[in-house]
C-alpha positions in Angstrom: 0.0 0.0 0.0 1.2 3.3 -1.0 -1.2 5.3 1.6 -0.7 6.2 5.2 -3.6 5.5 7.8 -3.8 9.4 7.5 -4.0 9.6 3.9 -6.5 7.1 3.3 -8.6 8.8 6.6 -9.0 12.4 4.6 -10.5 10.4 2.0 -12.9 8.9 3.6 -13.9 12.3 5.9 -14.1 13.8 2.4 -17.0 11.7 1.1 -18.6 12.2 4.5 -19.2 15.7 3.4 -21.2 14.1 0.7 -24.6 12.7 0.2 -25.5 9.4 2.3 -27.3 6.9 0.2 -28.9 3.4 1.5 -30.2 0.8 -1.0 -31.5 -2.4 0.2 -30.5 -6.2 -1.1 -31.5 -6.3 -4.8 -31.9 -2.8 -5.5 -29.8 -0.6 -8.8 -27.6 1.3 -7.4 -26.8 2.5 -11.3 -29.7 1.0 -13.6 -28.8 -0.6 -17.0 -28.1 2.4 -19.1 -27.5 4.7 -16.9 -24.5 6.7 -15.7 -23.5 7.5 -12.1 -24.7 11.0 -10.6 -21.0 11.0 -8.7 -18.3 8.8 -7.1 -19.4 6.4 -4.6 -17.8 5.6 -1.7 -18.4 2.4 -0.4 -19.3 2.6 3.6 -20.5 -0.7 4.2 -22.4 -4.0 2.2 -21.4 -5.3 -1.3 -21.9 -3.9 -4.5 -21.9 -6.3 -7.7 -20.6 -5.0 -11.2 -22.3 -6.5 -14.2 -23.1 -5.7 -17.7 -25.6 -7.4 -20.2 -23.9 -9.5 -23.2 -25.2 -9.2 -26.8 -27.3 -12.2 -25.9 -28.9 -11.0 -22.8 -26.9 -12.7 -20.2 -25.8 -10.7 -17.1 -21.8 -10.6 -16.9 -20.6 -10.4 -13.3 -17.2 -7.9 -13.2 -16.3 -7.7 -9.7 -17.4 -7.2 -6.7 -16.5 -3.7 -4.4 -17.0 -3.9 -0.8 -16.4 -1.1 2.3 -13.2 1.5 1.8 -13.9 0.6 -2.2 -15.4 3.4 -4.8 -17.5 3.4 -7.5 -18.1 5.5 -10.8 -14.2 6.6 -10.6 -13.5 5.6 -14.6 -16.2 7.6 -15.5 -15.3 10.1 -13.1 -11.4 10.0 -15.2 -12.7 8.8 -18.4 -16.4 9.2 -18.6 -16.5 6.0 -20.6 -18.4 4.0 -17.1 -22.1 4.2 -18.8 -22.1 0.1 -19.6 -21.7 -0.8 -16.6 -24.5 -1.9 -14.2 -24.3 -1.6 -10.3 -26.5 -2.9 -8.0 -26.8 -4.2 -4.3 -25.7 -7.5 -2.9 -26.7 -6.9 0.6 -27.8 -3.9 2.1 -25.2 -1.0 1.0 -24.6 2.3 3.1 -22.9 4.7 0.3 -21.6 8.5 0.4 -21.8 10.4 -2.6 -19.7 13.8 -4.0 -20.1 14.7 -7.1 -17.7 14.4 -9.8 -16.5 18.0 -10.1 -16.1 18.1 -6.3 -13.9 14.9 -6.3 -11.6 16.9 -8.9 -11.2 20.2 -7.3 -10.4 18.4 -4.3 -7.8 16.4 -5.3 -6.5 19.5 -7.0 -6.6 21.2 -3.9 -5.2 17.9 -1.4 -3.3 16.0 -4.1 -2.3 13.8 -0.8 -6.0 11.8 -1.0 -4.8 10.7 -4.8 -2.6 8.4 -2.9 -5.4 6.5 -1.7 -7.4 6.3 -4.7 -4.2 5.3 -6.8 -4.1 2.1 -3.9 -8.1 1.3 -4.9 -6.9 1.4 -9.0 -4.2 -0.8 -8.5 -6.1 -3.4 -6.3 -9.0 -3.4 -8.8 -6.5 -4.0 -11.9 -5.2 -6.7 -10.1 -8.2 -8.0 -9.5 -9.5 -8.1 -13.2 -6.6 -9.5 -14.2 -7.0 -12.3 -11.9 -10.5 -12.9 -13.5 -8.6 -12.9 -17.2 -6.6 -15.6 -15.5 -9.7 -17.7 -14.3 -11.5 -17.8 -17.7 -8.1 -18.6 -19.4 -8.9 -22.0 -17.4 -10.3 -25.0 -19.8 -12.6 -26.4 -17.9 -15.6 -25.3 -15.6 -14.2 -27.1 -12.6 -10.5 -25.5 -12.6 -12.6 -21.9 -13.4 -14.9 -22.6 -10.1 -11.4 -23.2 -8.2 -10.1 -20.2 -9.1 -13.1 -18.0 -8.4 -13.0 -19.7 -5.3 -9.7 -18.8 -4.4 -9.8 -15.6 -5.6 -12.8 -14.6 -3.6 -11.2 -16.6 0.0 -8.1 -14.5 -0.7 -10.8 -11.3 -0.7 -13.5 -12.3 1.3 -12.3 -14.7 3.0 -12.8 -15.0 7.3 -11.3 -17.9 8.9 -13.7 -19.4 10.9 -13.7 -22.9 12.9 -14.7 -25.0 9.7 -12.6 -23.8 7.0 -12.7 -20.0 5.0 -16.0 -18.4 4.9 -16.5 -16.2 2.0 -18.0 -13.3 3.6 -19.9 -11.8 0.5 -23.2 -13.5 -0.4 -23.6 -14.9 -4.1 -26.1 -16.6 -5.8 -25.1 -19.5 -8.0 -26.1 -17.2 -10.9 -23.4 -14.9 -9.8 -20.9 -17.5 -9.8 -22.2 -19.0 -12.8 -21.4 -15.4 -14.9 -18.1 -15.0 -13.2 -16.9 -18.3 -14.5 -18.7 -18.8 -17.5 -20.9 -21.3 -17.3 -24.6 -21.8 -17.4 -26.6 -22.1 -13.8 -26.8 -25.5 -13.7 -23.5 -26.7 -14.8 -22.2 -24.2 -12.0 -24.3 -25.8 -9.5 -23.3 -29.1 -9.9 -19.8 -28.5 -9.7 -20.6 -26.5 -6.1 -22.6 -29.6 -5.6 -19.5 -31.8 -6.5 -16.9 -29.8 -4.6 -19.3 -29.8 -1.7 -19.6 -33.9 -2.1 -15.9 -34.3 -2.5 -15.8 -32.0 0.9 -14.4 -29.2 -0.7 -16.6 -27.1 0.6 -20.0 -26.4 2.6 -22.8 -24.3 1.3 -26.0 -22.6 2.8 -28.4 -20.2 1.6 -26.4 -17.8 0.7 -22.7 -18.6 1.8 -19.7 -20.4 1.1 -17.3 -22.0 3.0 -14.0 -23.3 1.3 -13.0 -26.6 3.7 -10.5 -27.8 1.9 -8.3 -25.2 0.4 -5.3 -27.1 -0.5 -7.5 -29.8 -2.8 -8.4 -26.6 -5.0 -5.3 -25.0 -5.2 -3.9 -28.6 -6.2 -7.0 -29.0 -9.1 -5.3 -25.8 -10.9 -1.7 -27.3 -10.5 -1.8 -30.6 -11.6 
């Protein structure tokens, strides 16, 4: 990390001064079409990035969760209008527009810092989703995403690796590109095999070095 506790502090007291939005599980937090009204800063929940493919299938692109932003390429680039954000969970989010976010930086070049730490850690992250679909088969793509998403949202816990973000198997199945039910019964495989334990809406990786060995061997 490039920031200091203090630098990374000023950002966040900086979107306070902003608008405090709430959006329950489900709802757009950007609607298909639409471009953001101003950079989001993510205070708590999960917020899923998705777009729509030519053939009407939703394409999950990552997942931000608290001390993340959102709407910051279109803030740079305004080229952000594809993209579809909406809530996983419940999401607490504070708001500046993006003309604000500019002359501030301008004025406190110190909270760039910060930002350029969130830029990084989000190309890092895409590129490690480049790297799962490069996978052949469905099952080494549903290790990888589960990796990836232990090494993010991971919390140890008594059984294993919890991820902490809730995802539907539709979710995983876009993120790995497969259909619903072939994603499913892989979970449902892995979960057989005792790689891992589902519920409702969680996952728990049990057996972390039996994935890691699938994308080795």
């Amino acid at each position: 990390m490039l920031a200091s506790e203090e630098q990374r502090q000023k950002l966040v007291d900086f979107f306070n001064t902003g608008t405090k939005l709430t959006y329950a599980k489900g709802e757009y937090i950007v609607r298909p079409g639409d471009s953001p009204r101003g950079v989001l800063y993510i205070e708590s929940g999960f917020v899923k990035a998705h777009d729509i493919t030519k053939y009407g299938e939703e394409n999950v692109l990552i997942i931000r969760t608290s001390g993340e932003l959102v709407g910051l390429t279109f803030a740079v680039i305004e080229r952000d209008h594809t993209i579809i954000y909406s809530a996983l969970s419940g999401v607490v989010l504070w708001m500046v527009p993006f003309d604000a976010l500019q002359k501030h930086i301008t004025e406190n070049p110190d909270i760039a810092v910060p930002m350029l730490d969130m830029v990084t850690r989000m190309y890092h992250l895409h590129g490690g989703r480049i790297m799962t679909l490069e996978y052949r088969t469905v099952r080494e793509r549903m290790a990888s995403f589960l990796l990836n998403m232990a090494e993010r949202f991971g919390v140890t816990s008594p059984t294993g690796i919890q991820l902490a973000v809730p995802l539907r198997h539709q979710d995983i199945a876009s993120s790995v590109s497969a259909t619903r039910e072939t994603a499913s019964r892989t979970l449902g495989e892995f979960e057989r095999k005792g790689y891992i334990t589902q519920t409702r809406s969680h996952i728990t990786i049990t057996d972390k070095a039996m994935l890691q060995h699938m994308l080795s061997s």
